[in-house]
N, C-alpha and C positions, 0 to 999 in steps of 0.2 A: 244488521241483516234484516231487509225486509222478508216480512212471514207471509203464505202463501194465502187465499183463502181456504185449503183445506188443511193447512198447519194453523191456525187458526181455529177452525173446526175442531178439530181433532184435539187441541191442547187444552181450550177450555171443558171438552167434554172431560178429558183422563183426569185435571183438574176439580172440575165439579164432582164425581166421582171419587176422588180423596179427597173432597171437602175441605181442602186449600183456599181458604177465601183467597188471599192477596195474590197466589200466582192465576188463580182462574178469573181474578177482576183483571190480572194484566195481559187479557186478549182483548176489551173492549175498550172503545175511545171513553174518552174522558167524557162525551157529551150522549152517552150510549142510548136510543131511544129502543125501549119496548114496547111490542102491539100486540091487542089482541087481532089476531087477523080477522078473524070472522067477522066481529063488532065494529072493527078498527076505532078503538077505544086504546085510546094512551093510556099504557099502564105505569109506567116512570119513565124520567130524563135523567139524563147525567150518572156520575160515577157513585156522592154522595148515596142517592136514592137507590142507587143497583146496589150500592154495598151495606145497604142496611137490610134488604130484601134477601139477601142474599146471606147475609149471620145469620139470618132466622131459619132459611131452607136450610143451610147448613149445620144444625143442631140437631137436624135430626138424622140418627147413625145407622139409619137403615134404609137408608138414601142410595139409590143406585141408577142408576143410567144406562142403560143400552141400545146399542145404535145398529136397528134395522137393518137400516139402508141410509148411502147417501148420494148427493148429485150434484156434482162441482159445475156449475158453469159461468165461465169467466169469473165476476167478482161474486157469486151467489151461490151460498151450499145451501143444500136443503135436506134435514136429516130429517128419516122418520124414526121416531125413537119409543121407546116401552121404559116407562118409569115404575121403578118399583117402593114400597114402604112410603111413600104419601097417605094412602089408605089400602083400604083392605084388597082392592084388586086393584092390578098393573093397569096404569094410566095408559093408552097411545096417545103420541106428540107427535106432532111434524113443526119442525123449527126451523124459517128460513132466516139465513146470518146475510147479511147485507153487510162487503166488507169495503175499506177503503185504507190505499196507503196503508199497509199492514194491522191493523185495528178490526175490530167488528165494531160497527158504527150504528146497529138497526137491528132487532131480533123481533122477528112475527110468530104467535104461538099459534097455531089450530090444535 
């Protein structure tokens, strides 16, 4: 069953969120690229490099994710989001997923 881009959305976040590495890696393509948006500075490629990045964020248990807002359009969500237990005050994010063929294929951070 192809997944929408805001099941997609939506799955990796509830995922990240219970710090599930394997089910929240199985929203992104296998060649997954992340940016910084602002810089546009590659921050990793592929699955390998997302899931070593991603054991690490997931160790820590006071990790939590919450979602603003979001804004589907056609293949592009764009969530803005407040992260909590990174550090001492809540992060703001806006994360756009760039999806394809059911997969996230692209994540841009501001």
């Amino acid at each position: 069953m192809m997944r929408s881009p805001a099941e997609l959305a939506q799955g990796q976040l509830e995922a990240y969120n219970d710090r599930d590495l394997d089910r929240f890696c199985s929203y992104f393509s296998k060649d997954v690229r992340v940016l910084d948006a602002e810089t546009h500075e590659l921050l990793f490629v592929g699955m390998e490099t997302f899931r070593k990045r991603y054991t690490k964020t997931f160790s820590n248990e006071k990790l939590h994710c919450t979602l603003v807002n979001r804004i589907v359009h056609k293949h592009i969500v764009i969530d803005q989001e407040l992260v909590t237990g990174m550090q001492e005050t809540a992060l703001e994010a806006v994360a756009i997923y760039h999806t394809n063929d059911g997969w996230i294929t692209e994540v841009l951070f501001y």
